[in-house]
N, C-alpha and C positions, 0 to 999 in steps of 0.2 A: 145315607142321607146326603142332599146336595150339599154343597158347601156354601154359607153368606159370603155375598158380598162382603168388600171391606168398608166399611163406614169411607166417610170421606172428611168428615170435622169431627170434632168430639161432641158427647153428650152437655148439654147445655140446661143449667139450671139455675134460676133465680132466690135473693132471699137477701132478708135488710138485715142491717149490723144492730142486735136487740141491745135494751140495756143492761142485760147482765152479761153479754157480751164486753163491755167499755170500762175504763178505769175511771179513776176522779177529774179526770181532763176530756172526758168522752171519746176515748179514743181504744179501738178496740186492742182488748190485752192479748197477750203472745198465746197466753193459756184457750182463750176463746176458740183459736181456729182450729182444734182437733175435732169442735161441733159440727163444723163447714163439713170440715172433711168426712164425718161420718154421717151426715146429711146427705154428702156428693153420694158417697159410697151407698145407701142405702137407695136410693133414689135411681142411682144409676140399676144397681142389681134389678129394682122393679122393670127399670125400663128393660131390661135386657132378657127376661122371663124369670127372673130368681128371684122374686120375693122372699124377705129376712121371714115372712109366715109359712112357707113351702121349705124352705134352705132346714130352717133349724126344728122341723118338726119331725123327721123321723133320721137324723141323721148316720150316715158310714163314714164321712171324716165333718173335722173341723177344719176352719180354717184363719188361726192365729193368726195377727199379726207383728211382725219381725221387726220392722225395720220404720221410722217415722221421718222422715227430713222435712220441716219446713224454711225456706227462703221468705224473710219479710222484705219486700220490696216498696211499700209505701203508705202511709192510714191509711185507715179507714173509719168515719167516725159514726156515734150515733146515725143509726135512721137510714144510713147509705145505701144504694141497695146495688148491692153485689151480683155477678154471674160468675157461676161456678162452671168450668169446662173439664168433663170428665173424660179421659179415655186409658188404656193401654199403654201404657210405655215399653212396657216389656212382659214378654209370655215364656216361662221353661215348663220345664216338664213335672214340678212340684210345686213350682209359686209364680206367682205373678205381680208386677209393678203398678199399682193404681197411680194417673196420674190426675192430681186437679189445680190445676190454674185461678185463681181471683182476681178479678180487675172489677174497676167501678162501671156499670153501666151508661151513670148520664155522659164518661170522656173515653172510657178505655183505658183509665191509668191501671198499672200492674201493682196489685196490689201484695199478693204471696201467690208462691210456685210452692205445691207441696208433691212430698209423694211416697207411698205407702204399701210395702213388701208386705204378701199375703203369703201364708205358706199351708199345703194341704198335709194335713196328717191325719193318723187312724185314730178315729173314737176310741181304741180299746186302747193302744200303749203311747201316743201320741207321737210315732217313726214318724218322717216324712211318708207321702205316697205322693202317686202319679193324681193329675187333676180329671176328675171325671170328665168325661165326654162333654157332659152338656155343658159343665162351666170352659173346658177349653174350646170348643165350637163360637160359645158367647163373646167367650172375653176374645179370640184371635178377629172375630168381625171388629172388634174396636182397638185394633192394634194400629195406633196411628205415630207417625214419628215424629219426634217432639217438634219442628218445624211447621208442622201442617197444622199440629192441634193449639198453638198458639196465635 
């Protein structure tokens, strides 16, 4: 099978700061952004041929994840509406680094840098394993360096 191209920006996805998202100041809480992020995540899988309805219906590994770092970098308050930039930061041979970006839309301000170790293991004892073909194919098209995708 050929090989993709490399993506050239990250995957780009929209969505406002809900109120249960927000504290008593309306100001979105630290706990809110794990939503984003598996928002990015789910959305992005769609866009890249992996839908979460395809992925976890007959599956040979899972794919836990490890590792969460978020950077808050600035509010966000009710109603905002955000762009979320998804791509690759890192590809190995058993996991890989989801990276998503938040900034406000109407300026550009940087809102959180997040990012999210995924690790393949076997349904039956949950070892590490190697990442099937079609997810390493997918996710290396979107292997972009953190410079370009911000």
């Amino acid at each position: 099978m050929a090989e993709l191209q490399r993506a050239s920006a990250p995957f780009l996805l929209r969505e406002r700061v809900r109120w249960a998202d927000v504290d008593h100041v309306q100001i979105m809480r630290f706990s809110a952004f794990p939503r984003l992020l598996e928002l990015a995540e789910q959305e992005f899988l769609r866009h890249v041929g992996l839908p979460y309805a395809e992925v976890f219906r007959d599956p040979e590994v899972w794919m836990p994840r490890r590792r969460l770092e978020i950077d808050y970098l600035g509010p966000a308050r009710i109603d905002d509406e955000l762009e979320l930039a998804t791509w690759i930061g890192k590809l190995g041979e058993r996991s890989f680094t989801m990276r998503v970006d938040v900034r406000h839309v109407a300026d550009d301000r940087p809102v959180a840098a997040m990012a999210l170790v995924i690790v393949c293991v076997s349904v039956t004892d949950f070892r590490p394993v190697p990442l099937p073909d079609p997810w390493r194919r997918r996710a290396a098209h979107w292997l972009l360096e953190e410079q370009r995708a911000m």
